[in-house]
C-alpha positions as CSV (number, residue, x, y, z in Angstrom):
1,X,-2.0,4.8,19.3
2,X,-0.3,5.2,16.0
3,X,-1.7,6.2,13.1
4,X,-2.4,3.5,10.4
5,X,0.1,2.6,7.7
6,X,-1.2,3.0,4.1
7,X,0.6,1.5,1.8
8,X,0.2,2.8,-2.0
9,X,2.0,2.8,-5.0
10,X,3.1,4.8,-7.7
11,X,1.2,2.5,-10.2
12,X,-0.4,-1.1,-10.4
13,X,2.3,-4.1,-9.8
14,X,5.1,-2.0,-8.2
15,X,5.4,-4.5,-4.8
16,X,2.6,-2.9,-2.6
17,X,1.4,-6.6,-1.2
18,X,5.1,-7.5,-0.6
19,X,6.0,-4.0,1.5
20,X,2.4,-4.5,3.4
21,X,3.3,-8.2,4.0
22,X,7.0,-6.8,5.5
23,X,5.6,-4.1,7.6
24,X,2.9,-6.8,9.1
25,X,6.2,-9.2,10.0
26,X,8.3,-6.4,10.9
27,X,5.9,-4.8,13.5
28,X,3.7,-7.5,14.1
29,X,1.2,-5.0,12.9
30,X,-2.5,-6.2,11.7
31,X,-3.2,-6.0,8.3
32,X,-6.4,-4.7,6.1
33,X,-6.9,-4.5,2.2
34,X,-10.4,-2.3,2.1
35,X,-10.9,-3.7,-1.5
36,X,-10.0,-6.7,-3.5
37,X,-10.7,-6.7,-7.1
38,X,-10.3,-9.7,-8.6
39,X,-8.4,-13.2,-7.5
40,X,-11.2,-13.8,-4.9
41,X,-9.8,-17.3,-4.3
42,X,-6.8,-15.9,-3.0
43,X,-6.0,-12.2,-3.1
44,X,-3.5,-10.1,-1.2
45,X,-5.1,-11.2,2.0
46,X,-4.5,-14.4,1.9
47,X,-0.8,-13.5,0.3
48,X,-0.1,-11.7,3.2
49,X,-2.1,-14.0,5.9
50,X,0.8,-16.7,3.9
51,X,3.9,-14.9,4.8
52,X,3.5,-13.4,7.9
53,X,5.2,-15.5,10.6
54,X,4.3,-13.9,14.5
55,X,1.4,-15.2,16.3
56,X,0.0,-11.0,17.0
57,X,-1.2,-10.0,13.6
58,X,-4.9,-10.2,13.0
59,X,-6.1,-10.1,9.4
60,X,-9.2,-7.8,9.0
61,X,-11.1,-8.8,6.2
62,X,-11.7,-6.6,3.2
63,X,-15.1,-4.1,3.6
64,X,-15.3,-5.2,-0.5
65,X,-14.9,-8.1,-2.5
66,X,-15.5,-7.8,-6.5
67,X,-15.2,-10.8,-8.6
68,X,-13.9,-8.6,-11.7
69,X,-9.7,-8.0,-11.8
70,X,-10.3,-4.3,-12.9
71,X,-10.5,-0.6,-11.4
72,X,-12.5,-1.1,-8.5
73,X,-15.0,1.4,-9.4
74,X,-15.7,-0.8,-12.7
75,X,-15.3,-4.1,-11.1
76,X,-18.1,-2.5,-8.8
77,X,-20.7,-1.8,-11.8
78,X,-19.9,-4.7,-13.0
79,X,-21.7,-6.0,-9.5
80,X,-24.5,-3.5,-10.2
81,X,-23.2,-1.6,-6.6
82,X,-21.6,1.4,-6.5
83,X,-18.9,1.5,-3.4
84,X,-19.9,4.2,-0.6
85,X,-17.2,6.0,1.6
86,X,-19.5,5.0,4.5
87,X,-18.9,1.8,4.6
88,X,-15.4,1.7,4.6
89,X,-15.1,1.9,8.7
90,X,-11.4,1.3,9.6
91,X,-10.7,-2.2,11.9
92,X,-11.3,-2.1,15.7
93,X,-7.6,-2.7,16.5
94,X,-4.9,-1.2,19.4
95,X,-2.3,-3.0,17.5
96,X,-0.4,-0.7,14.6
97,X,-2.4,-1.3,11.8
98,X,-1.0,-1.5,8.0
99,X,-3.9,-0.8,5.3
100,X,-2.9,-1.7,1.9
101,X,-4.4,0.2,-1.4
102,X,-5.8,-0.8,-4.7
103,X,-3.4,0.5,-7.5
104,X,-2.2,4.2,-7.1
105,X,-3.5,6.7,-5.4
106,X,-6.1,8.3,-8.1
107,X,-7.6,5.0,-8.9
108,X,-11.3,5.6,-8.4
109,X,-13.9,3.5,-6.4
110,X,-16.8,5.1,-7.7
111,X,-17.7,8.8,-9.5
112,X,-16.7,10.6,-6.6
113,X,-14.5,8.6,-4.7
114,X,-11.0,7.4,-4.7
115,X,-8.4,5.6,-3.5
116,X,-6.8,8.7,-2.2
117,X,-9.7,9.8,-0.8
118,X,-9.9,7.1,1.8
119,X,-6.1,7.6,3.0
120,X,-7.5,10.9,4.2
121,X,-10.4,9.4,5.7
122,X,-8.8,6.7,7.8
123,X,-6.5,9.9,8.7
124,X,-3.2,7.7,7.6
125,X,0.4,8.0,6.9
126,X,1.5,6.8,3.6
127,X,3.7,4.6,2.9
128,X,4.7,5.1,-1.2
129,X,6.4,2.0,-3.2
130,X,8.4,2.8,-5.9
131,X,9.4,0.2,-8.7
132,X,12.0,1.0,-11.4
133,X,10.6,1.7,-14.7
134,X,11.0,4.0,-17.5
135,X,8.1,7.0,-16.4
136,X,8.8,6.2,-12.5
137,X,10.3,9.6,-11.6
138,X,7.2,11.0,-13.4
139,X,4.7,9.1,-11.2
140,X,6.4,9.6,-8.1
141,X,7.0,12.9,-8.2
142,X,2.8,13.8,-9.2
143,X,2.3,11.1,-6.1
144,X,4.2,13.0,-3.7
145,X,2.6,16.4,-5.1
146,X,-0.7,14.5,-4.4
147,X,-0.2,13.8,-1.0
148,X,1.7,17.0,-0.5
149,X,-1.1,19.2,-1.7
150,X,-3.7,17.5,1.0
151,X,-1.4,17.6,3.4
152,X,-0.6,13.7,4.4
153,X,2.5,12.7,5.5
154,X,4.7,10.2,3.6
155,X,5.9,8.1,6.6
156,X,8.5,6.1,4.1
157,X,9.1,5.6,0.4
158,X,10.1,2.0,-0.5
159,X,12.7,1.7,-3.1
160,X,11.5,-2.2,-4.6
161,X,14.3,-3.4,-6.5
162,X,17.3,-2.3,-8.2
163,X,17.0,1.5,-9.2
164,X,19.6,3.6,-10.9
165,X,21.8,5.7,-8.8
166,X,20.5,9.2,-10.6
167,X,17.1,8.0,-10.1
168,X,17.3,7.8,-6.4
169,X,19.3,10.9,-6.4
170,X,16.0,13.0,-7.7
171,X,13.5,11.5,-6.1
172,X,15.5,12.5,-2.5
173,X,16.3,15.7,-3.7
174,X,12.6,16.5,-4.3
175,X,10.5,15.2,-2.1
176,X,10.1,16.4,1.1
177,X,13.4,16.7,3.2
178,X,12.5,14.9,5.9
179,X,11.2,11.9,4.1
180,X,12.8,8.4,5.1
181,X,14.0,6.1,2.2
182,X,14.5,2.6,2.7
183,X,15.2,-0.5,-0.4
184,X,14.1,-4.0,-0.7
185,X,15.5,-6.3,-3.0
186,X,13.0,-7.0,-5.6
187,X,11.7,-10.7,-5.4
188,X,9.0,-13.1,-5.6
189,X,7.2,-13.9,-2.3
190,X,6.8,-17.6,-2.8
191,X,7.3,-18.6,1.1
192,X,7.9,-17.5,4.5
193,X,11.4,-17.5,4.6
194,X,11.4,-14.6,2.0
195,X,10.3,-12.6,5.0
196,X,13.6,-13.4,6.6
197,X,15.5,-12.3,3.9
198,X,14.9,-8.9,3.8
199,X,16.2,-5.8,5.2
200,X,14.3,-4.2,8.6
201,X,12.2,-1.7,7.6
202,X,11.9,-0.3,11.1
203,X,14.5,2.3,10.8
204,X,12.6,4.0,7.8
205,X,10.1,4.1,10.2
């Protein structure tokens, strides 16, 4: 079986839900956010559950639910509960399975666990979305070293939206030569036919 898809970002609100909700439509994989912080009346879950068209996808719910939109290890004490690796037990699946993160990779879940932590856990590929912004290079480049350093392979980065030309050009020439690229048009998931309107991912893949 193939190893799960994890989905981070270089930062908060850089199109993480939007590439998770593609890769679910695209390989009519099934689809798991491990925490939701915040928008309990419909999070990325249900964002995702929206868009994806095919009949195979299951949609695993989350292992946490916190009612505050913060840092999941502060939406947590908020709660008075402190989140325990333990408990996060990856979904009984054969499908592929697509696991989307909170934030970046360093954002904590609790004193001495984060976000990072878990992609090794669940023994996953990541899958790194890049938005354009002044600081990006920056925070891809310590992403990739982060990954690097533990040794998880980046299955794909996702190029979300338009991104200058010298941009691109140093983010291939430094991370790993073997590393697949792939763009999306940046855009606002408002229906299902958005789905339709996007490039296949598969070939990153």
């Amino acid at each position: 079986m193939n190893k799960p898809l994890f989905v981070t970002g270089i930062g908060t609100g850089v199109g993480k839900t939007v590439v998770s909700a593609l890769l679910t439509e695209q390989l009519k994989a099934d689809y798991w956010k491990p925490v939701q912080a915040g928008d309990l009346e419909y999070g990325d879950l249900d964002t995702v559950r929206s868009l994806v068209n095919n009949k195979q996808s299951v949609f695993h719910p989350e292992t946490y639910r916190l009612k505050m939109a913060a840092s999941p290890h502060k939406a947590a004490l908020s709660e008075k509960i402190v989140l325990q690796k333990e408990a996060f037990k990856l979904p009984m699946t054969k499908n592929q399975l697509i696991i989307e993160g909170a934030g970046g990779l360093m954002v904590p879940l609790s004193d001495s666990l984060r976000m990072i932590d878990l992609l090794m856990q669940f023994e996953a590929e990541a899958i790194l979305v890049i938005r354009n912004y002044l600081g990006c290079i920056n925070h891809a480049l310590l992403s990739m070293e982060a990954l690097c350093s533990r040794q998880i392979s980046i299955k794909a980065v996702i190029l979300n939206g338009e991104m200058d030309e010298d941009t691109i050009h140093i983010l291939v020439n430094y991370f790993p030569a073997a590393t697949a690229f792939a763009r999306v048009p940046e855009f606002k998931l408002l229906n299902k036919q958005s789905i339709f309107q996007c490039p296949n991912l598969l070939s990153a893949l």
